[in-house]
N, C-alpha and C positions, 0 to 999 in steps of 0.2 A: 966731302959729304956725299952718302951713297943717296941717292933721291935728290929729286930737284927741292929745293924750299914750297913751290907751289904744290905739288904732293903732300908736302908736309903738311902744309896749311889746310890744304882740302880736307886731309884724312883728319887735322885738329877740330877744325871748324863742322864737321859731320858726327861725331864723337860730342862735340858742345851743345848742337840743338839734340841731337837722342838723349843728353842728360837733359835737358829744360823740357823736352817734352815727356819725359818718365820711361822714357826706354831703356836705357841705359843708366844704371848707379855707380857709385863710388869705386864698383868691381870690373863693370863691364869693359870691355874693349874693339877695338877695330882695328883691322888690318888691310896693306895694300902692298897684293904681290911685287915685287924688284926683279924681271926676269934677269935670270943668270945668278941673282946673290942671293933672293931670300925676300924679307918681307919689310917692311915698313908696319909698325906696331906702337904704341901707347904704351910707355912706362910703366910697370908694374903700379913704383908708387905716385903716377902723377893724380891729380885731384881734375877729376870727371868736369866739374863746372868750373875751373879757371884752366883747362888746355891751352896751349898754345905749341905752332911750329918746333919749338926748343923739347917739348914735351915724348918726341915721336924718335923712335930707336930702329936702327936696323941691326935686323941678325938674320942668321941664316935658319933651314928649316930645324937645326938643330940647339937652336938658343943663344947660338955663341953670336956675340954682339960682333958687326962688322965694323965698327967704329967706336969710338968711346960713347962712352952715357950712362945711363943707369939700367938697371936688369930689366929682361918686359915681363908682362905677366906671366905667372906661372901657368896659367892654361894657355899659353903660348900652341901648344900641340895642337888645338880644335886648330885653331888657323894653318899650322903645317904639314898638319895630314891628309886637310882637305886639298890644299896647294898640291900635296902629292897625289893625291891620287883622280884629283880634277884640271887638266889644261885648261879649260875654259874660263876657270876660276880666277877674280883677277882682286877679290876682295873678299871680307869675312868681317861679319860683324858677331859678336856673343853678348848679349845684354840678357838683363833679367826684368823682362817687363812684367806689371802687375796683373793684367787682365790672361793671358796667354800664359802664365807661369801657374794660372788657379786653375786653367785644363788640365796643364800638364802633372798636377799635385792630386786631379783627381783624375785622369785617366780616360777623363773626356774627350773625344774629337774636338777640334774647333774645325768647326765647318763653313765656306762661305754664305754670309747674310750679306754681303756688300755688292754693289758691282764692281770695284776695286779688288776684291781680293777673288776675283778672276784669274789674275794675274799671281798669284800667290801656289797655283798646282797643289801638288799632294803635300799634306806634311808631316814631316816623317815624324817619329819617338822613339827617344833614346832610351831604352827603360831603369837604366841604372841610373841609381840616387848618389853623384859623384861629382866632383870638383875634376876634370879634364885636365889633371895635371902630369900625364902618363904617357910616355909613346904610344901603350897596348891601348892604352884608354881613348887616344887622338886617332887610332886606327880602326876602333871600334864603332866610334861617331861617325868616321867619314866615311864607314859602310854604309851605314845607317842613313845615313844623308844620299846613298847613291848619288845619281844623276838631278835629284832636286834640288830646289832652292834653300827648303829650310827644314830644319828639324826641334820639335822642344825635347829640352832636357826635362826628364821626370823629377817635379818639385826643384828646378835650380831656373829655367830661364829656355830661353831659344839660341841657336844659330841660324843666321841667314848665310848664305853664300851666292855672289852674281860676278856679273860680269864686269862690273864697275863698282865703285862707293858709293856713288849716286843711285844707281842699281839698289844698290844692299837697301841706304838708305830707306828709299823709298817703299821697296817688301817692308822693312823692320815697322815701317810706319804703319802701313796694310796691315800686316797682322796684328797690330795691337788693339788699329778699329776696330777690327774688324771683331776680335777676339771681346771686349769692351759689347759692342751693339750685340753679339749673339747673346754671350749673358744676361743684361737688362731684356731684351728677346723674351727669352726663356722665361723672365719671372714674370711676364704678361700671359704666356700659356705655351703651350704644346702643337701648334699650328706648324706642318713641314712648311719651310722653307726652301 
């Protein structure tokens, strides 16, 4: 088995609270680099709120499973474009959270109201309205994503990228508050923040 079991478990169990707390849906996924073979990823068709270790697949940046299992997701690419073209990168989360995905549907900034999302930098936008099922299309995002942390997809969701899953975690969390409190914000008034 390429990954230890406790990767597996981390990457499941990180993946289970982002669906309980709405970050992640039925679609979303996460990933955690395998240096030298590829990625550690979430089963195309595993089901978001019962994951588990068994759940989690490796392949290489180019899909192909490195071990038996079932296929991982088809935006598999957001995960291995980024890998490619960021060392530093040692995880990848792509979920489609609710508050953060109504920016990126209307073209709004989300801007920090938090002290949390301090930590969060610039965040980038993807402008195409597309499912990342594509090498040109995984190479397009991971421009787009330069040297930051996160980028939303226009009207589909976010990618974070960090250095850890705990890392990622944590951003994916941030920016949903965060994205959440600017909104409700906004419908009290026009006050800079």
């Amino acid at each position: 088995m390429i990954g230890d079991h406790e990767e597996r478990q981390t990457l499941a169990r990180s993946i289970l609270m982002l669906e309980r707390a709405g970050i992640i849906d039925f679609n979303g996924h996460a990933s955690i680099r395998l240096p030298g073979y590829g990625m550690l990823i979430n089963s195309g068709v595993s089901v978001r709120s019962a994951l588990t270790a068994n759940d989690i697949v490796a392949i290489d940046f180019d899909g192909r499973p490195i071990e038996d299992g079932p296929a991982p997701p088809r935006e598999f690419h957001i995960h291995s474009e980024i890998y490619r073209r960021r060392p530093d990168v040692n995880a990848v989360i792509h979920a489609h959270p609710f508050w953060s995905t109504l920016f990126s549907s209307t073209g709004k900034a989300v801007r920090p109201v938090t002290m949390q999302a301090a930590v969060l930098g610039e965040i980038r936008e993807f402008p195409a309205i597309a499912s990342i099922n594509t090498k040109p299309l995984g190479e397009e995002l991971a421009a787009t994503l330069g040297d930051h942390h996160m980028a939303l997809l226009k009207s589909h969701g976010a990618v974070i990228a960090a250095g850890s899953i705990l890392e990622a975690f944590v951003l994916a969390v941030y920016l949903e508050e965060n994205a959440e409190r600017q909104y409700r914000a906004e419908q009290i008034g026009d006050r800079p923040y």
